[in-house]
N, C-alpha and C positions, 0 to 999 in steps of 0.2 A: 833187119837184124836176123842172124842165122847163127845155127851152131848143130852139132851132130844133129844124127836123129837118135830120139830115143825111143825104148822098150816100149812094146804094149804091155800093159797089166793083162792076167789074165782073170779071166770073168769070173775068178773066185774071190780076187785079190781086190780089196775093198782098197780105193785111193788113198794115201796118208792125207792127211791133212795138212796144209802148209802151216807154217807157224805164222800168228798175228806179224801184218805188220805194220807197225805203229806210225810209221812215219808217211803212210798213206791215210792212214786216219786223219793223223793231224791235217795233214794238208788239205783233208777235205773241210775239217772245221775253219784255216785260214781263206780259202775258194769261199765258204758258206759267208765269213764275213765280209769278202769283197763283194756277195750280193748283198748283202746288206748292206756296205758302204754306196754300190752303182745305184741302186734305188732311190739312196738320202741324195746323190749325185744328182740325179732326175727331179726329186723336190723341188730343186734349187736353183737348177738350172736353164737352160733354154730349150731343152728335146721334149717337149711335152706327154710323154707316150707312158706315165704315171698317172696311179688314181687321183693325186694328192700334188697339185704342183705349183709352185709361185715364181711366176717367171721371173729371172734375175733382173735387175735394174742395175748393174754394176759391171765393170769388166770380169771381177771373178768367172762369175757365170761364165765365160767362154772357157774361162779352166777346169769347170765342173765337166762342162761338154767333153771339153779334151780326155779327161779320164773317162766317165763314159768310153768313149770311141777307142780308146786306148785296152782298156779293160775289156772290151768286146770283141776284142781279136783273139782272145786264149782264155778267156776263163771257162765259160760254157763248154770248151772244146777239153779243156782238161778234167773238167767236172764229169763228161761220158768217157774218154777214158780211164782215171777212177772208176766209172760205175761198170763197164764194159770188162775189165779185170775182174772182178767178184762172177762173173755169170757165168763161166764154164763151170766153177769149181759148185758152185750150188747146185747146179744142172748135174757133174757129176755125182753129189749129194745125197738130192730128191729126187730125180729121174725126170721124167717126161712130163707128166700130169703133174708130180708133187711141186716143181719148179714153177709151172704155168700158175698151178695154187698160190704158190707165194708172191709170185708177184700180181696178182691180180688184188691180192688182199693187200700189198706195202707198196703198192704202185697206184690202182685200180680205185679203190677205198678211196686213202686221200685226195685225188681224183673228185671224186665226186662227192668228197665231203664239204671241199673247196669250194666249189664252184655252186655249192647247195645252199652251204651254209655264211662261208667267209666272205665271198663275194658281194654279195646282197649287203653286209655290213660294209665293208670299205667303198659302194659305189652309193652310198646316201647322197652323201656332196653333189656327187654328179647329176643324180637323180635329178633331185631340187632344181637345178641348172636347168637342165633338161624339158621337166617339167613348167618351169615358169615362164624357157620361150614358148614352148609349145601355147600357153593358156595367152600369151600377148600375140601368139595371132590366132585365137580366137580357136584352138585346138584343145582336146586334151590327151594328154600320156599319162596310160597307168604305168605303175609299176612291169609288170607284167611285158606290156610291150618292150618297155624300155629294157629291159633285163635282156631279150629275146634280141631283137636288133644291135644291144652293147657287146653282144654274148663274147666271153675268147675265157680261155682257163689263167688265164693273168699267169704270172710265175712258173704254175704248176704246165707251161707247156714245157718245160725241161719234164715232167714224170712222163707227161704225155709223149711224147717222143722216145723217153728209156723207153717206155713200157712197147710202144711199136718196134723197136729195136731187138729188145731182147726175144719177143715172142718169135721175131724174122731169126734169131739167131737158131730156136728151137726147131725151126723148120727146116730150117736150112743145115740145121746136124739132124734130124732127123732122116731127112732125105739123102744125107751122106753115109748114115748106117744103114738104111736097107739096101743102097747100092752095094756096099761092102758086105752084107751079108747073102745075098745072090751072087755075089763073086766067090763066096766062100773065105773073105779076108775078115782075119781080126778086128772084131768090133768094141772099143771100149777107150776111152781114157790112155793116154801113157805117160810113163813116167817121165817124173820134171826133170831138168838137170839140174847140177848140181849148184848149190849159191857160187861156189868158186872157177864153175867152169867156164872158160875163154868166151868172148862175147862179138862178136864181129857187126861195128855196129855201125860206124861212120860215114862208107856208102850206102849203105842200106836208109840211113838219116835222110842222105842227102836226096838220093831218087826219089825219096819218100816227099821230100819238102818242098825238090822241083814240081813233081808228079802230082801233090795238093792244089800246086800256084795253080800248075793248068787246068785242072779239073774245073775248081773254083771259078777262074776266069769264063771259062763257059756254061759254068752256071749261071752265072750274074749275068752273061750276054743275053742269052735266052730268057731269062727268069730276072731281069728287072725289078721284080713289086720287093719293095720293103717290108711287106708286111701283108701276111695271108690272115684274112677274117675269118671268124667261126671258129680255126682251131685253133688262132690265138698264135701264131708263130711269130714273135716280133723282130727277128733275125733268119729268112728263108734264106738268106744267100749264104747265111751260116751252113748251110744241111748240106753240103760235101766233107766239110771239116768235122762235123758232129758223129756221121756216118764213120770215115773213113778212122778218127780218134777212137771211136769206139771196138771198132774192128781191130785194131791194133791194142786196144787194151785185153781182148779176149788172146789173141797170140801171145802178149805178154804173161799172160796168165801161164799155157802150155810149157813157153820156154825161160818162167823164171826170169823175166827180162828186168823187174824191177830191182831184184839184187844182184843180179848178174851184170848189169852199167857200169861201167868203172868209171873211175869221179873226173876223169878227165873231159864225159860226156858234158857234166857241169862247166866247163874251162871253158868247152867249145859252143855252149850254150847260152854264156853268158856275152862270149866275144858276138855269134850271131844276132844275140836277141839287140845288142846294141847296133848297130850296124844297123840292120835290119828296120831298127825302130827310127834311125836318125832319118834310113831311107824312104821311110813310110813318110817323115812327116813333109819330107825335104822336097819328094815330087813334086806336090801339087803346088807349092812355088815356083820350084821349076819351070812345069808346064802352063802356072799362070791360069790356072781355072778350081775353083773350091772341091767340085764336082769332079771327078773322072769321069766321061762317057765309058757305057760299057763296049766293048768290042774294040778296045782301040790300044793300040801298041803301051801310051802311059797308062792305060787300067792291068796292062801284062805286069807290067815294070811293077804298078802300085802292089798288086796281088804277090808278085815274089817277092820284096820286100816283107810285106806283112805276113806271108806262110812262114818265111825264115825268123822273122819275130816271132810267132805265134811259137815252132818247133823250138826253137831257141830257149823261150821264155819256160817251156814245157822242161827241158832238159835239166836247165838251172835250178829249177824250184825240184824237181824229183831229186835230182843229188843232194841240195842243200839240205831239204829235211831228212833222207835218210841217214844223210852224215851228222846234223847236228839234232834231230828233234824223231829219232829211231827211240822213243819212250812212255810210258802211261806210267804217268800220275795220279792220283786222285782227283785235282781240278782240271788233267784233263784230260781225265774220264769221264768226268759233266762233259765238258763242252763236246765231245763225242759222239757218247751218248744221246745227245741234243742237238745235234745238228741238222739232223732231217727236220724235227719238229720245229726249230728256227727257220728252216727254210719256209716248213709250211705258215706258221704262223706271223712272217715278220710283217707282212704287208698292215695285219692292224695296227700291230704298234707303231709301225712309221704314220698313217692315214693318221692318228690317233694323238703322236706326238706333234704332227705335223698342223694341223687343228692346232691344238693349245697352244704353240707360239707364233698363230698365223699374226698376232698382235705387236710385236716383238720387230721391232725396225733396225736392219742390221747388213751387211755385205753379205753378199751369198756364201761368200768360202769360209763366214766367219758363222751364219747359221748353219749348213753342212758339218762343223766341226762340232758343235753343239753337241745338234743331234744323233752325230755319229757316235759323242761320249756317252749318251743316253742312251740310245736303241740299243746299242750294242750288249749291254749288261742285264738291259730290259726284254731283249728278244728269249736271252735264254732262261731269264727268272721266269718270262711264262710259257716257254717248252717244258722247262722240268716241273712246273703249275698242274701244266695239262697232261703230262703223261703220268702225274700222278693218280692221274683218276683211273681207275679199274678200266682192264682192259684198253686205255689206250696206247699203250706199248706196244702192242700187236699190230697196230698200224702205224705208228710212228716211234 
C-alpha cells in the first residue's frame, strides 16, 4: 500500500494525536473471543495441546479440530497487526526509554505474573497425572520439577513474542535515526495523510499475499517442529506471518492505512478469503494425503491458498467493523477495557469450568457450546473483578 510522501514534523511540533478508533478496538475484543472460543475448541476436541482436555468420542470433535485449524491461519496474525498499529504512535509519545518502560510493565509484568502465579493453578490436573505415573514406577516428581520440564508461557506466548517485536521495532528506529542524523536528514515522526486521501492498495495486497505464501513455505521446509519448548510457541511455523502482520501494522500506522481502505478492499476480501478457504480445504483431497510434506510443490499450492485466506479474511473483517461497529458504547466499553485481562485470565476459567462439567456426558459440539455460553460472560465478570483491585490497571 502506498500513497505520496508526507512532511516531516518539525522537532518543535509535538505529533497530533489520531483520533480513537473504535472499530479496531472492537475488533480486538471479537479476536479476544475467538481465543477464547479456540481454547473451549481444544477442550473438546482431538488436538490435545490444552491444560484441560476431553478427548471427543464423537464425530463433532473433528469439527472442533476444523475450527481450530481454521481459526489458526488469521487470528493471531491479525491480533499483531492490531498490536503492531499502536507502537509507532506510543514510541512517538514516550520516546525511547519511556516506550521500552511501558511495555515492559503491560507486556513484561503479565508475563511473569502468569507464568508465576496462573500457571501453577491451571497445571494441578496435570500435575496429579504426572505425579501418580511417576510413583507407579517407583519414582517421584515434585512439583517443582514438574513445573521446570512443563515450563512454556501457555497463551501468554502472544505477549512474549509482542514484546520481542516491539523492542526489535525500537532498535531498529533507533538505528535509523542516528543514520539520519549523521547525514544531517530530518529526524522525527511525519505527518499522516489525510483519512480521505487516495490509497493504492490492491497490488501492493497482492505481492504482499504472494510474497507471505513464499516466505512461509520456506519456513515450514526448514523449520518443520510444531512446536518450540521453553518459550512455549505452539504455532512456529506462524512466525513469518506474525512478523511480517506486524510490520505492516506499524506502516499502517505512518500511512493512515486503516481509514484510508476503501470498502471495496472488503468486496475483494471477502471474494479471496472464500476461494482461498475452499482451496485450503480442497488440496489435501486432492493430493490424497492428510499431511502435506513440507518442500513440496502441494505444500506451495496448500500455503497460497491459505496466505490469500488469511489476507482475505484480514481485509473483510477491518472493513466490516469500520463500517458497521466504528463506535463506543458503554457495554462496549467493558468489554474493551477488558480484553487484555480476558486474555490474561481466561485459561482459569475454562480449566475451571471445564472440571465442573468433566461429569456431564454429552457430544462435543454440544459441550463446546455450553461452555462457550458460560466462559464467555464469565471471563470478563472476572477481568473487571480483578482490575478492580488497586493498581491492577496498570498492568492490565
Amino acid at each position: 500500500m502506498t500513497q505520496q510522501p508526507a512532511p516531516v514534523l518539525s522537532p518543535e511540533a509535538e505529533p497530533p494525536r489520531p483520533r480513537r478508533l473504535h472499530h479496531v478496538d472492537n475488533l480486538r475484543v471479537a479476536l479476544t473471543v475467538l481465543v477464547v472460543l479456540h481454547h473451549v475448541a481444544l477442550t473438546y476436541g482431538n488436538i490435545p495441546v490444552w491444560y484441560y482436555t476431553e478427548p471427543a468420542q464423537d464425530p463433532t470433535g473433528g469439527l472442533l479440530d476444523l475450527v481450530v485449524i481454521i481459526n489458526q491461519t488469521y487470528f493471531m496474525g491479525l491480533f499483531f497487526l492490531l498490536a503492531g498499529y499502536f507502537v509507532p504512535g506510543a514510541r512517538d509519545r514516550r520516546g525511547r526509554r519511556g516506550f521500552v518502560r511501558e511495555r515492559l510493565v503491560r507486556l513484561g509484568v503479565p508475563l511473569l505474573l502468569f507464568v508465576l502465579l496462573v500457571r501453577p493453578l491451571i497445571t494441578t490436573g496435570a500435575y496429579r497425572l504426572y505425579a501418580e505415573g511417576a510413583a507407579a514406577q517407583g519414582a517421584e516428581m515434585p512439583y517443582w520439577l514438574f513445573y521446570l520440564v512443563s515450563f512454556d508461557p501457555g497463551p501468554m506466548w502472544f505477549v512474549e513474542v509482542l514484546l520481542v517485536l516491539s523492542l526489535t521495532y525500537v532498535m531498529v528506529r533507533g538505528l535509523r535515526e542516528r543514520r539520519a542524523e549523521r547525514r544531517g536528514a530530518a529526524v522525527g515522526p511525519v505527518a499522516r495523510p489525510e483519512d480521505t486521501a487516495p490509497l493504492r492498495w490492491f497490488g501492493p495486497v497482492v505481492a504482499f499475499t504472494v510474497g507471505l505464501a513464499v516466505v512461509s513455505f520456506l519456513w515450514r521446509w526448514v523449520n518443520p517442529a510444531p512446536y518450540w519448548p521453553f518459550v512455549g510457541l505452539p504455532s512456529p511455523d506462524y512466525l513469518p506471518q506474525y512478523a511480517a502482520l506486524f510490520t505492516v501494522g506499524v506502516f499502517a500506522y505512518r500511512g493512515n492505512w486503516f481509514t484510508r481502505l476503501p470498502g471495496r478492499a472488503g468486496w475483494y476480501g471477502i471474494a479471496t478469503a472464500v476461494l482461498g478457504l475452499v482451496a485450503f480445504l480442497v488440496l489435501p483431497v486432492v493430493s490424497g494425503v492428510a499431511a502435506v510434506e513440507p518442500g513440496t510443490a502441494a505444500a506451495l499450492s496448500q500455503m497460497v491458498a491459505e496466505s490469500f485466506f488469511t489476507i482475505g479474511v484480514t481485509l473483510a473483517l477491518m472493513v466490516f467493523f469500520r463500517r458497521f461497529l466504528d463506535r463506543r458504547t458503554r457495554f462496549s466499553g467493558f468489554l474493551v477495557d477488558n480484553a487484555f485481562a480476558v486474555y490474561f485470565l481466561h485459561p482459569l476459567v475454562l480449566v475451571g469450568l471445564g472440571m465442573a462439567l468433566s461429569g456431564w456426558e454429552a457430544a462435543a459440539a454440544v459441550k463446546f457450546l455450553v461452555m462457550a455460553a458460560l466462559a464467555i460472560p464469565a471471563c470478563w465478570a472476572l477481568a473487571g473483578a480483578v482490575r478492580a483491585v488497586p493498581g491492577a490497571r496498570r498492568v492490565l
